[in-house]
C-alpha positions as CSV (number, residue, x, y, z in Angstrom):
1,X,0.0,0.0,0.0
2,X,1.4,3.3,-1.0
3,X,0.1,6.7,1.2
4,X,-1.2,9.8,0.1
5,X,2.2,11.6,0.8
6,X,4.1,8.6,-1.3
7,X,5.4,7.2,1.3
8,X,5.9,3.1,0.6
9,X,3.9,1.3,3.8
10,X,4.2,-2.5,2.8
11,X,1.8,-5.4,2.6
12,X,-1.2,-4.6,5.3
13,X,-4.5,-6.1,5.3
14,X,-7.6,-4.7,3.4
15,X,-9.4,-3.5,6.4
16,X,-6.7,-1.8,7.8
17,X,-6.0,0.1,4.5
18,X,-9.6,0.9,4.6
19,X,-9.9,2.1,8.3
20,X,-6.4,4.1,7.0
21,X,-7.7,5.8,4.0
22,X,-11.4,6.6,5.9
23,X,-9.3,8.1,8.6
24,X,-7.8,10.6,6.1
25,X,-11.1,11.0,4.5
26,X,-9.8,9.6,1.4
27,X,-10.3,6.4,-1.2
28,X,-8.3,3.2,-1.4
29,X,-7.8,3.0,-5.1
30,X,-6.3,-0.6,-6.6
31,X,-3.1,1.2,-8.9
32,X,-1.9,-2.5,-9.8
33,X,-3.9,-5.6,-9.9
34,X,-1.4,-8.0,-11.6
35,X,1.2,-8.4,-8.7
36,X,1.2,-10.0,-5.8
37,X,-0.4,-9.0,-3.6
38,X,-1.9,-6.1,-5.2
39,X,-0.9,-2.5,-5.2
40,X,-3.2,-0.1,-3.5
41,X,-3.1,3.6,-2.8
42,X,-4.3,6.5,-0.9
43,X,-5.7,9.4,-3.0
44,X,-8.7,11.6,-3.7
45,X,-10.5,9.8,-6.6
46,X,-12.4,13.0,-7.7
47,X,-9.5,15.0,-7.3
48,X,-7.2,12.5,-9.4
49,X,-10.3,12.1,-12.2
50,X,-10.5,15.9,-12.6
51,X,-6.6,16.3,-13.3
52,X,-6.7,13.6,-15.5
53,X,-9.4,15.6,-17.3
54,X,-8.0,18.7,-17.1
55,X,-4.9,16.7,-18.9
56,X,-6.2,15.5,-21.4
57,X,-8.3,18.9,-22.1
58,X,-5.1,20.5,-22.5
59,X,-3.8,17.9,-24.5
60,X,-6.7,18.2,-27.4
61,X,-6.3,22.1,-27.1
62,X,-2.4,22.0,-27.8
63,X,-3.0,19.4,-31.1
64,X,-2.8,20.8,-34.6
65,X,-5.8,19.9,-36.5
66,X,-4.5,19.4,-40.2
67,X,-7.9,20.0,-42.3
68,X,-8.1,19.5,-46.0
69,X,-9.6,21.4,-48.5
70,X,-10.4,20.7,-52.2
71,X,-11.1,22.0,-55.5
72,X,-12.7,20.5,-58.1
73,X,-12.2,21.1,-62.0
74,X,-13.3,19.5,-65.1
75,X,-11.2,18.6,-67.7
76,X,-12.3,21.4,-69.8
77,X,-11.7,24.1,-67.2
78,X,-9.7,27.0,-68.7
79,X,-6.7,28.3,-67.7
80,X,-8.3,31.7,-66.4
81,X,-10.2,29.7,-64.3
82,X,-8.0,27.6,-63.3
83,X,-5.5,30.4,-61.7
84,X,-8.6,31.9,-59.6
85,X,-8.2,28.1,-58.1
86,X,-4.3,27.6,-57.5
87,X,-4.6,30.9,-56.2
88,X,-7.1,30.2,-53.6
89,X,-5.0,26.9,-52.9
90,X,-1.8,28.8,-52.7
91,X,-3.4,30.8,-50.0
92,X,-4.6,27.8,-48.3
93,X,-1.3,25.7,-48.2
94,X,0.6,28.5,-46.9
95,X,-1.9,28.9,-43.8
96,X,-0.5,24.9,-43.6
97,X,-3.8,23.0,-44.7
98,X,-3.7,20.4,-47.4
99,X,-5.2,20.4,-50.9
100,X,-7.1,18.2,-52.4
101,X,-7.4,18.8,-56.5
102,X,-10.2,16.8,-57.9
103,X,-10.7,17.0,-61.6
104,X,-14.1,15.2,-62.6
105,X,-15.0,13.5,-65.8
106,X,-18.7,13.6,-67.6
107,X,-19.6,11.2,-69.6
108,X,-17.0,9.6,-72.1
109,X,-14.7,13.1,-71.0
110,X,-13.4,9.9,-68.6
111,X,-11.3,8.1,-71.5
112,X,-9.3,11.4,-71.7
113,X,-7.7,11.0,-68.6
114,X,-4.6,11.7,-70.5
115,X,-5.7,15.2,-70.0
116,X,-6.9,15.3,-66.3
117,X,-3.7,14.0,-65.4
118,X,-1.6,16.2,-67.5
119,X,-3.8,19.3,-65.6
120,X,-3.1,17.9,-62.2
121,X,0.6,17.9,-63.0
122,X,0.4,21.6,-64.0
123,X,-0.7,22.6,-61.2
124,X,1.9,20.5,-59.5
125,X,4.7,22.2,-61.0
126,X,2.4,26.0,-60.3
127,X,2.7,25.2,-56.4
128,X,6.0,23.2,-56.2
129,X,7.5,26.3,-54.4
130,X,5.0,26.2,-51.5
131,X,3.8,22.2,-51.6
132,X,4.8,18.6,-52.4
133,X,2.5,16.0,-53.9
134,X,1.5,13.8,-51.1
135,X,-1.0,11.5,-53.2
136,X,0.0,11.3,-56.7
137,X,-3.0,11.8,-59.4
138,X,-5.0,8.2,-59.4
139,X,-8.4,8.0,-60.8
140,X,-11.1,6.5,-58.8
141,X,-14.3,6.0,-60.6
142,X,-15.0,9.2,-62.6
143,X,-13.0,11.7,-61.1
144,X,-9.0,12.2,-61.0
145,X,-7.7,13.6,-57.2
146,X,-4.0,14.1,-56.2
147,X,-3.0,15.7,-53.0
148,X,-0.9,18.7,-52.1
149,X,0.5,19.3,-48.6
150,X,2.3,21.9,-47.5
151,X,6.3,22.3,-48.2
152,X,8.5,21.3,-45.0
153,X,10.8,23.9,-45.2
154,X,8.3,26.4,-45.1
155,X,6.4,24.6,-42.0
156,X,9.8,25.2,-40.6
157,X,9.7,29.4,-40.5
């Protein structure tokens, strides 16, 4: 049995670890129930659950959330367009999101993929100062994606 102040007391019985722990007006909480016999300590269960909340509150707060955003094209999207949309995924990559560019096909425009792909590559090359390809361009179904995350030397300023 281990105190409330740490302090290492040694194998006693249950009732007096009980009679102990009411005297301090504290719980007996089992820490280890594998050994032999098993580990029991003194402490303030509420007190103990609400610091282990207030943890793991803290914890969530202090994680970066990485969201992704997308834009979607067609394959005969011109290039006026088409800046107005790297732009706005320039902008996004730089505030350290990821980019997803989804180009999709109508119709029999899906046995052109030729030219998705060769549009996802351009826009590659556009943002290769600010992001690397993450997920190369693979067609699934009717539509063409490849995704862009942000540049690790410029996570890094």
């Amino acid at each position: 049995m281990i105190t409330d102040t740490n302090e290492n007391v040694g194998v006693v019985t249950l009732s007096e670890a009980l009679a102990l722990a009411e005297s301090k007006n504290m719980d007996l909480v089992e820490v280890s129930s594998n050994t032999e016999p098993p580990v029991c300590r003194i402490m303030d269960f509420g007190k103990f659950q609400y610091e282990k909340q207030r943890r793991e509150r803290k914890a969530r707060k202090q994680q970066k959330i990485i969201e992704v955003k997308e834009i979607q094209l067609r394959p005969k999207t011109d290039d006026h367009h088409l800046g107005f949309k790297v732009r706005d995924a320039r902008k996004w990559i730089e505030d350290g999101m990821k980019v997803r560019v989804r180009i999709r096909f109508r119709g029999r425009e899906v046995t052109h993929a030729d030219i998705g792909r060769e549009r996802l590559e351009k826009i590659a090359t556009e943002m290769k100062d600010v992001a690397i390809v993450e997920q190369m361009p693979t067609l699934e179904g009717n539509s063409m994606s490849m995704v862009l995350s942000p540049a690790a030397d410029k996570n890094k300023k």
